[in-house]
N, C-alpha and C positions, 0 to 999 in steps of 0.2 A: 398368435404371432406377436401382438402385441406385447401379452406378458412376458414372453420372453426373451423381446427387445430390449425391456424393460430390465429386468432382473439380468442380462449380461452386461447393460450399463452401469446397474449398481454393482456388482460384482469387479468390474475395473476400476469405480472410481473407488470401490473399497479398498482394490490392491493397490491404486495409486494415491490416495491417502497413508495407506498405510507403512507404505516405502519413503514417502516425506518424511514420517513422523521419525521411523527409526532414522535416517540420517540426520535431520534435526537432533534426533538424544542424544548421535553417536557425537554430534559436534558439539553438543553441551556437555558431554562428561569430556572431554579431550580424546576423542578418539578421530583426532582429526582424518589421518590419513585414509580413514574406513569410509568416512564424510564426504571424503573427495575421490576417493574411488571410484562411489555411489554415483556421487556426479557428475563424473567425466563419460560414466558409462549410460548415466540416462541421454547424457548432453552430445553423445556421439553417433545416435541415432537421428535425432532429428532436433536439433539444438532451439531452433526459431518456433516449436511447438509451444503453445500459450501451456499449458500442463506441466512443460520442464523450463518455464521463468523461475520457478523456486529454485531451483538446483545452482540457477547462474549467481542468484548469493552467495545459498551455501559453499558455494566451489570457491566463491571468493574470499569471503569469514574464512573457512577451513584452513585452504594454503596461507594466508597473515597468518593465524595462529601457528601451523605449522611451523612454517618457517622460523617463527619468533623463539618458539621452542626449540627447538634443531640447535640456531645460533647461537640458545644460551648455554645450552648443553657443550657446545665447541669448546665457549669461551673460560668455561668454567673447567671442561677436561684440560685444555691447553694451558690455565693459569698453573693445573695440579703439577705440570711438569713431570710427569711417570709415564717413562713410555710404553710403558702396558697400556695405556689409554688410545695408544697412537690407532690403534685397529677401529675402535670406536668411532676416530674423530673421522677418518677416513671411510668409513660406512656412512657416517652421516652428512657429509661431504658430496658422495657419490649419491645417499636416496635426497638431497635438495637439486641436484642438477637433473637427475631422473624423474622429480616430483612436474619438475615446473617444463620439462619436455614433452612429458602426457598432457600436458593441458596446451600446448603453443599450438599443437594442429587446430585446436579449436576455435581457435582466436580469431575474428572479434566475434565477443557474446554481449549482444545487445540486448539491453532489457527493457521492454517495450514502456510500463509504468515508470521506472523509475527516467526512460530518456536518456540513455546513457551507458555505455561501453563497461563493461567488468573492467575495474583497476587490478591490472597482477603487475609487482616489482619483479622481473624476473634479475639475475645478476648471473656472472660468468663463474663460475667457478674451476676452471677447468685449472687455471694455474696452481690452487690450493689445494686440488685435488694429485698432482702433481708431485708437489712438496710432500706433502702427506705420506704419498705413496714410499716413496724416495727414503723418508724416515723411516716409515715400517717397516719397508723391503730390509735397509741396513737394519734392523733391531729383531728382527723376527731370524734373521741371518747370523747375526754375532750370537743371539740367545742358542739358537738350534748345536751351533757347531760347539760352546758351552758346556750344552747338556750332554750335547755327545759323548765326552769326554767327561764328564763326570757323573752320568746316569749310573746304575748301579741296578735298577730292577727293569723288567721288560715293559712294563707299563708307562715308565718315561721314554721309553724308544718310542714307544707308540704315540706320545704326545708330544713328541719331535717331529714325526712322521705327519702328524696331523697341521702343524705351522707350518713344514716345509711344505707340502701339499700346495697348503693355502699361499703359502709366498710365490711358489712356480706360477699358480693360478692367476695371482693379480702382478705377478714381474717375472712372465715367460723367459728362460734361459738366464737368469741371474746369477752370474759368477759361476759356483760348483752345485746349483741346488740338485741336480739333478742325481750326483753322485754323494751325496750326503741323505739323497730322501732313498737312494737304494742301501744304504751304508744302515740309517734308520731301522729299514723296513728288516733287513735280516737282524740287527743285533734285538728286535721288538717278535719276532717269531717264534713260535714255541714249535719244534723240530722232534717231531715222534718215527720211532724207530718200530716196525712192524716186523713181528716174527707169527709161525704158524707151527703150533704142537699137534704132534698127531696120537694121544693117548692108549689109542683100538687097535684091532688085531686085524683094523682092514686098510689096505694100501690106499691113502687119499689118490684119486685121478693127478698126475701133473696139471694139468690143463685144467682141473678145476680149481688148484691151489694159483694158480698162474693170472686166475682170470679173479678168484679175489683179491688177490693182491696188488693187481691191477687200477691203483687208484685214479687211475687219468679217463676211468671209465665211467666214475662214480658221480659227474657231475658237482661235485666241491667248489664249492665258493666262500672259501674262508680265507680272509686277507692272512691273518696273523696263524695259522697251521700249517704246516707241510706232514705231510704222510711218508716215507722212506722205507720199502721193503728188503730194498739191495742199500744196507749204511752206506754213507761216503766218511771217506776220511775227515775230509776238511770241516766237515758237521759235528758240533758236540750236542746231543741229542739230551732233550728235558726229560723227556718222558717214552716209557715204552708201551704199544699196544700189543698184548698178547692174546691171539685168537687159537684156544684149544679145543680140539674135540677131543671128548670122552665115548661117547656111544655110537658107533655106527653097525646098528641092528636092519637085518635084511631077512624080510620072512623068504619061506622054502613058496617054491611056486608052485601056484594052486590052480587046478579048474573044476570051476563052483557049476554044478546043474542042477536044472528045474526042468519039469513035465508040466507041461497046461493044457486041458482040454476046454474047447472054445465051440460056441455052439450060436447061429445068429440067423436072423429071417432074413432074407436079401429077395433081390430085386433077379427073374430071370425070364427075360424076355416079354411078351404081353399074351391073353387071350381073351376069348370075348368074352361078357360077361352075360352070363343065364339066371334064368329067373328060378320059381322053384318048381318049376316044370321040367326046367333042362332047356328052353326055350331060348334063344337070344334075345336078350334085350336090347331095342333100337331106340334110339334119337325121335324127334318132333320131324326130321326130313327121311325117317327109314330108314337112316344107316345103324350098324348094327358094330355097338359102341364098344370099346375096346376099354382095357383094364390091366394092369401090372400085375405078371406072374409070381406071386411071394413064393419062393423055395425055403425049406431048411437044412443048412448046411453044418456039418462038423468038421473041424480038423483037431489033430494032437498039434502040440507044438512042444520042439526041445533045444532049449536054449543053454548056450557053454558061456562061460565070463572066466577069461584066463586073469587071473588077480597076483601082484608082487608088490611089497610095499616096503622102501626104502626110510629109516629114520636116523636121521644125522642132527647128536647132541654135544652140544658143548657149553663153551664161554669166552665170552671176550673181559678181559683185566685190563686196568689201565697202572701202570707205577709209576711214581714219578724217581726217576735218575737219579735226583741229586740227594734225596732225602732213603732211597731204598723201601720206601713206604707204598704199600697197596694203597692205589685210591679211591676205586669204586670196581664193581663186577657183575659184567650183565649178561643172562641165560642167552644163548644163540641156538634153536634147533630150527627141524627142519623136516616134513615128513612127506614124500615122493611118492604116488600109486601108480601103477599102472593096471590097466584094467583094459582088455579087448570082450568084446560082446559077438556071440554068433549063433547062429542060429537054423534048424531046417525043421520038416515038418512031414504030415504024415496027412492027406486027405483035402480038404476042398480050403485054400488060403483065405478064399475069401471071410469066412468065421474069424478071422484074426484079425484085430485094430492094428490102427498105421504104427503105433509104439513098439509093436512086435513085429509087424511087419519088413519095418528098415534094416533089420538084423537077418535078416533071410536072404544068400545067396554069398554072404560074408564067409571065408575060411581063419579057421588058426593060423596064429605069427608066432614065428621065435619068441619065448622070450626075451626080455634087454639082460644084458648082463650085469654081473653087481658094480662093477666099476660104471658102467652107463648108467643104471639105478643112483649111484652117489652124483654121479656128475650133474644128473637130471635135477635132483633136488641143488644146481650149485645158482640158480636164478635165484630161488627163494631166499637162500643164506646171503645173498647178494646185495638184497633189498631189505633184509631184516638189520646186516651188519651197516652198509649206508643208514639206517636209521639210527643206530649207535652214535653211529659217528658225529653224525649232520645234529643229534640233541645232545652230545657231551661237549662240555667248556671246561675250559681244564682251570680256568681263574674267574 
């Protein structure tokens, strides 16, 4: 017991060694904020712990440094005067009033050697942060609506779409953003028109064509795609996906049989057992001891497997609209069985294992027809063409 009192003390004061030392490093190479993370989170548990006195240093070193760095960074974006900068000063703005919030619950952190209170300057920043805001909001606003108006490729919609975003986020209901981030998001879309060739000499199901083309089924989560199987006017469409089938082959319907003769020693009731006299053999109390009847028994067995096998081949194209150009082209097939199993028998079942057994007392079913055969296979094509889609980028 003792040793291994022993070895889980060393074992913690190794982990807690060890966790000084890395925030110690983290606050010698400048990684302050990683420094005072460490410490607010050792220092949140049980802060008055003689084990987490270290930390109420480091937490103090750390945030001076911080801070010192933050404000020169402010003052040196603010001197550059480019309001592209203004995002920056105003993130750093927001992580100094958020830095020194995590540590106020704390407060006071007394440190028993040194006799004396952690020094933190904390300051207001709230009005700077304010101002800040105020600048951004107007510069990320004049920028967006700018671009608007003179973007030219769908990639600058989309990095319209991404400021405006950000501006709704940190200055909710600002002016128009809301109808300039919808304005964005369509002129930044890439608008594919879905048609279905039917190559074969076999009628596709409605309802099967109906339910691929069916995108709102498909699960999609792609900001900048839309899918259209029915065009709209108002839409000028980039690119077309065309999904053709070529082969839809349907074997002739078959039923496959087999003969098995099965032969097995079972269990059929009990009798006593004799010696080699014919004598009954008794027990140590005289009773006259009994034993399991082994019989052998045979049965035929004859099993039918009704078999139809559906295969539906094709391809999905992708072109792009404006150029007339094939972009890429990926195989889509699809192969349907159906298969009923049945079975009866000729003589004692019990010779027949449970695998044969299940199929016994089972009749023939219709056929499915070829149209329900194609439809059958329309899950599989469903999940094959979803995969298409969900790994093709069109940029």
């Amino acid at each position: 017991m003792k040793r291994i009192l022993l070895l889980l003390f060393v074992t913690v004061f190794t982990i807690s060694c060890g966790g000084k030392k890395k925030t110690f490093t983290a606050l010698n190479t400048g990684n302050y904020d990683q420094a005072i993370n460490t410490s607010i989170s050792k220092l949140r548990g049980n802060k008055n712990k003689k084990g987490r006195q270290d930390y109420i240093l480091i937490l103090e070193e750390a945030f001076v440094k911080a801070v010192e760095r933050d404000m020169n960074a402010i003052a040196f974006l603010e001197k550059e005067g480019n309001p592209a900068n203004l995002e920056r000063i105003y993130n750093s703005y927001s992580t100094l009033k958020s830095r020194q919030e995590r540590i106020r619950p704390l407060l006071p952190l007394y440190h028993v050697e040194q006799g004396r209170n952690a020094n933190f300057s904390f300051d207001n920043y709230d009005q700077r942060i304010l101002d800040t805001k105020e600048k951004l909001s107007t510069y990320l606003y004049n920028n967006a609506k700018s671009l608007l108006s003179n973007a030219r490729r769908k990639a600058d919609y989309r990095n319209v779409y991404d400021d405006l975003v950000y501006l709704n986020k940190i200055s909710p209901g600002y002016k128009n953003t809301k109808e300039l981030i919808e304005e964005a998001h369509f002129k930044g879309t890439d608008f594919v028109k879905v048609t279905m060739r039917n190559q074969t000499n076999v009628i596709i199901p409605r309802r099967l064509e109906d339910d691929l083309l069916n995108f709102s089924t498909y699960g999609l989560n792609d900001l900048w795609t839309v899918y259209h199987n029915s065009p709209q006017r108002s839409v000028k469409y980039d690119y077309l996906m065309e999904v053709s089938f070529r082969e839809i082959n349907i074997s002739p319907e078959q039923i496959r049989e087999r003969q098995l003769e099965r032969e097995k020693l079972v269990k059929d009731g009990w009798e006593y057992l004799l010696d080699e006299n014919d004598e009954f053999v008794r027990d140590e109390e005289g009773n006259k001891i009994k034993v399991d009847k082994m019989v052998t028994v045979r049965c035929e067995y004859y099993e039918f497997i009704q078999f139809k096998e559906a295969q539906v081949v094709g391809n999905v194209q992708y072109k792009d609209l404006n150029t007339k150009q094939l972009l890429d082209a990926f195989p889509l097939s699809s192969t349907y069985v159906f298969e009923h199993v049945y079975a009866n028998y000729n003589g004692d079942k019990r010779a027949l294992d449970d695998d044969l057994i299940r199929y016994l007392g089972l009749q023939a079913v219709q056929f499915p027809t070829n149209e329900q055969m194609v439809y059958d296979s329309g899950q599989d094509l469903k999940n094959k063409l979803k995969s298409i889609i969900t790994r093709y980028r069109f940029q």
